[in-house]
Backbone as numpy.savetxt, mean C-alpha at the origin, in Angstrom:
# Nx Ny Nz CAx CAy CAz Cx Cy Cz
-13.16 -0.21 -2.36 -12.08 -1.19 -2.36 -10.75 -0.49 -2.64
-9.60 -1.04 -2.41 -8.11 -0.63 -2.49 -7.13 -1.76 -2.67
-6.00 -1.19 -3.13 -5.32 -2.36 -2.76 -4.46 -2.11 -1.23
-3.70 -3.65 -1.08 -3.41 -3.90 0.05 -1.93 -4.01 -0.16
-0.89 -3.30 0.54 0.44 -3.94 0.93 0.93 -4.79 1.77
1.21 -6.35 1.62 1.49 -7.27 2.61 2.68 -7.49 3.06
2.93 -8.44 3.90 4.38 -9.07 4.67 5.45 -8.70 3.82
5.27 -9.48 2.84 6.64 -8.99 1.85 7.34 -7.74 1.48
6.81 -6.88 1.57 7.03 -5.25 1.36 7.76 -5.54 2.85
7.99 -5.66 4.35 8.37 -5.40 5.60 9.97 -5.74 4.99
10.25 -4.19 5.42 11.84 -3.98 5.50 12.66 -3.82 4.12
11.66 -3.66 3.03 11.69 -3.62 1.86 11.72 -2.48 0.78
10.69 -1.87 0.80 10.24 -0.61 0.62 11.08 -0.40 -0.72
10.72 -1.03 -1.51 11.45 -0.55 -2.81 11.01 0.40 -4.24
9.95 0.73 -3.49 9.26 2.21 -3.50 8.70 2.12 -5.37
9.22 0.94 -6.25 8.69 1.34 -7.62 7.50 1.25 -7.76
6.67 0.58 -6.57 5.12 1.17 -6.81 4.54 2.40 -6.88
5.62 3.18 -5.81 4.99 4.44 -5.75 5.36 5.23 -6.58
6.49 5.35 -7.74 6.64 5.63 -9.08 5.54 5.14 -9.60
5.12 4.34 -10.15 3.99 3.59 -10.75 1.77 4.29 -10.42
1.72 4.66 -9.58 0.66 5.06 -8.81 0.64 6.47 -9.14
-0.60 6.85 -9.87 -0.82 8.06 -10.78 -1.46 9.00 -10.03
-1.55 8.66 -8.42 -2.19 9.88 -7.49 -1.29 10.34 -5.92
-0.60 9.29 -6.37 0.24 10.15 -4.56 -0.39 8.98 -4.11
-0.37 7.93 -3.50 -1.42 7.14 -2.86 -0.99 6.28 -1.55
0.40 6.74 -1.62 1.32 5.26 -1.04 2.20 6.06 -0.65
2.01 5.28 1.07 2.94 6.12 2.13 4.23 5.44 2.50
5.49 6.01 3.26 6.11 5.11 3.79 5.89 5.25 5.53
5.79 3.80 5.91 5.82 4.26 7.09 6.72 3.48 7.55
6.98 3.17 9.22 8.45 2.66 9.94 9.07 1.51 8.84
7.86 0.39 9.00 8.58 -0.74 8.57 8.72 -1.39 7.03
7.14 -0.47 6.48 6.73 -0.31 5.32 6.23 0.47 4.05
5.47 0.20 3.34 4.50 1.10 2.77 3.46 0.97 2.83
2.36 1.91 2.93 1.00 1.61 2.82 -0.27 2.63 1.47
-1.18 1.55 1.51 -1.68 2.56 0.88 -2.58 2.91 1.17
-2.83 4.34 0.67 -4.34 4.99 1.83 -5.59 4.47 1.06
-6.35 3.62 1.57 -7.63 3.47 0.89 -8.78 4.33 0.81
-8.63 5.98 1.25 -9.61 6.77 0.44 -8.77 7.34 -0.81
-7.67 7.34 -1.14 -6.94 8.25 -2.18 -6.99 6.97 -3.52
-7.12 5.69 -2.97 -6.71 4.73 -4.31 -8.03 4.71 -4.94
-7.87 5.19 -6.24 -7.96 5.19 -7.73 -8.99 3.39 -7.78
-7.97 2.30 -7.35 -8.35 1.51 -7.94 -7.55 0.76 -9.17
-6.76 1.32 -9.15 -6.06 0.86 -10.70 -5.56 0.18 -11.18
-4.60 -0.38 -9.84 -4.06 -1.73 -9.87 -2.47 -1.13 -10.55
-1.80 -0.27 -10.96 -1.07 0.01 -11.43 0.53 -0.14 -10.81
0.14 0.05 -9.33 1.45 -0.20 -8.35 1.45 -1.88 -8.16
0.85 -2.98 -8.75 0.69 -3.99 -8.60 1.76 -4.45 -9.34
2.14 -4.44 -10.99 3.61 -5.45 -11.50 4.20 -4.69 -10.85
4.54 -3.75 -10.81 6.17 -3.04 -10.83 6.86 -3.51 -9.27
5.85 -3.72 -8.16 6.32 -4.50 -6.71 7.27 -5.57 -7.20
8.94 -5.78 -6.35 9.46 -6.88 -7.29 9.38 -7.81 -5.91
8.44 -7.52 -4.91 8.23 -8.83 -3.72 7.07 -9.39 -4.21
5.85 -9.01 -5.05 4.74 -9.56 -4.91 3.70 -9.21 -3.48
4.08 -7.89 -2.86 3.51 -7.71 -2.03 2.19 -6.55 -2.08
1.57 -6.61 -3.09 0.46 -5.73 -3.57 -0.63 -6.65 -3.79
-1.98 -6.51 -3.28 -3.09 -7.20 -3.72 -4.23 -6.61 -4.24
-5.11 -6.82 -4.73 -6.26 -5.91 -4.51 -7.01 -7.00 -3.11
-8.14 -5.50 -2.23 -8.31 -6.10 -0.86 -8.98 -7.03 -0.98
-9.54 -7.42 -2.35 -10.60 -9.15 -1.85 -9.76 -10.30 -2.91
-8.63 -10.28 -2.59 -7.58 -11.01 -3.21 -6.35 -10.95 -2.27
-6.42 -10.92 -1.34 -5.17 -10.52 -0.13 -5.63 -11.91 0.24
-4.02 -13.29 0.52 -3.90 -14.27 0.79 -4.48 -14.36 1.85
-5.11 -15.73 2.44 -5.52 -15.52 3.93 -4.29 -15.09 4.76
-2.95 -15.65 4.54 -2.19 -15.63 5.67 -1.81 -14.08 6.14
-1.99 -13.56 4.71 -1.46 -11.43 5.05 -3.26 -11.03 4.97
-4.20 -11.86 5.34 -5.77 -10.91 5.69 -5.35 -9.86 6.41
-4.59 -10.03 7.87 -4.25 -8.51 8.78 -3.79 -7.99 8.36
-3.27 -7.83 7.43 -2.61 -6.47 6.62 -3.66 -5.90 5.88
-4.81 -6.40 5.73 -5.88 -5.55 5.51 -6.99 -4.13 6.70
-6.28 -4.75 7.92 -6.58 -3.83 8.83 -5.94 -2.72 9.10
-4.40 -3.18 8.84 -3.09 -2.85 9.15 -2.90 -1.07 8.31
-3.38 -1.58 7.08 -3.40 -0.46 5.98 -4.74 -0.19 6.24
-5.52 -0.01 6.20 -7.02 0.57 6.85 -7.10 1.40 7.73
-6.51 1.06 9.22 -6.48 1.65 10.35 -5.46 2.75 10.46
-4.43 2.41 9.67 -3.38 3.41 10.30 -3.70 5.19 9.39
-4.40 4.83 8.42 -4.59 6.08 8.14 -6.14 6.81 8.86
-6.70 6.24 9.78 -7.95 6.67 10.40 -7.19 7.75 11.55
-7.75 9.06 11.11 -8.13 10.06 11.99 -6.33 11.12 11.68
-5.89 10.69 10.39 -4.18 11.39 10.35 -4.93 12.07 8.89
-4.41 13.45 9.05 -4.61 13.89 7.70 -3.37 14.87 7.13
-2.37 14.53 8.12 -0.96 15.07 7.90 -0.24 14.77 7.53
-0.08 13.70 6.85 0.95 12.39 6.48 1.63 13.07 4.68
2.22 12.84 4.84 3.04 13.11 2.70 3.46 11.77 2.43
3.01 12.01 1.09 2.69 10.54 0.12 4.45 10.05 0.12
4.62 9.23 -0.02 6.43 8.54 0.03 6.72 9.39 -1.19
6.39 9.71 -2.18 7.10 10.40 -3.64 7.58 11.44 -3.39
6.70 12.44 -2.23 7.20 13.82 -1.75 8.26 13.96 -1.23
């Protein structure tokens, strides 16, 4: 399990999760952030400090942002080149 970044984070990116997140875990990408679900810990730690409310853990992601559970899933399948947003 991981957590999930939803809708609210889009165009947002106010990155104090990824201060918050004790492994590198959380990328930026075009529109957002994501987080890689083999690197997350689990910790829940990038969860208050989001000031959209756009962090879930994945079996707690609203129905309406469920695709953002694919969204962050898929995009890190088969990339192993990517640097964490902190870098």
């Amino acid at each position: 399990m991981t957590y999930i970044i939803t809708e609210p984070c889009i165009d947002v990116k106010d990155k104090s999760c990824v201060e918050a997140c004790p492994v590198d875990c959380i990328y930026e990408v075009e529109d957002q952030l994501l987080i890689h679900p083999e690197e997350c810990i689990d910790c829940g730690a990038c969860v208050d400090p989001c000031p959209v409310d756009a962090i879930f853990h994945e079996d707690e992601v609203p129905d309406k942002w469920k695709d953002f559970i694919d969204k962050n899933i898929n995009f890190f399948e088969g990339k192993s080149d990517l640097e964490p947003a902190r870098k």
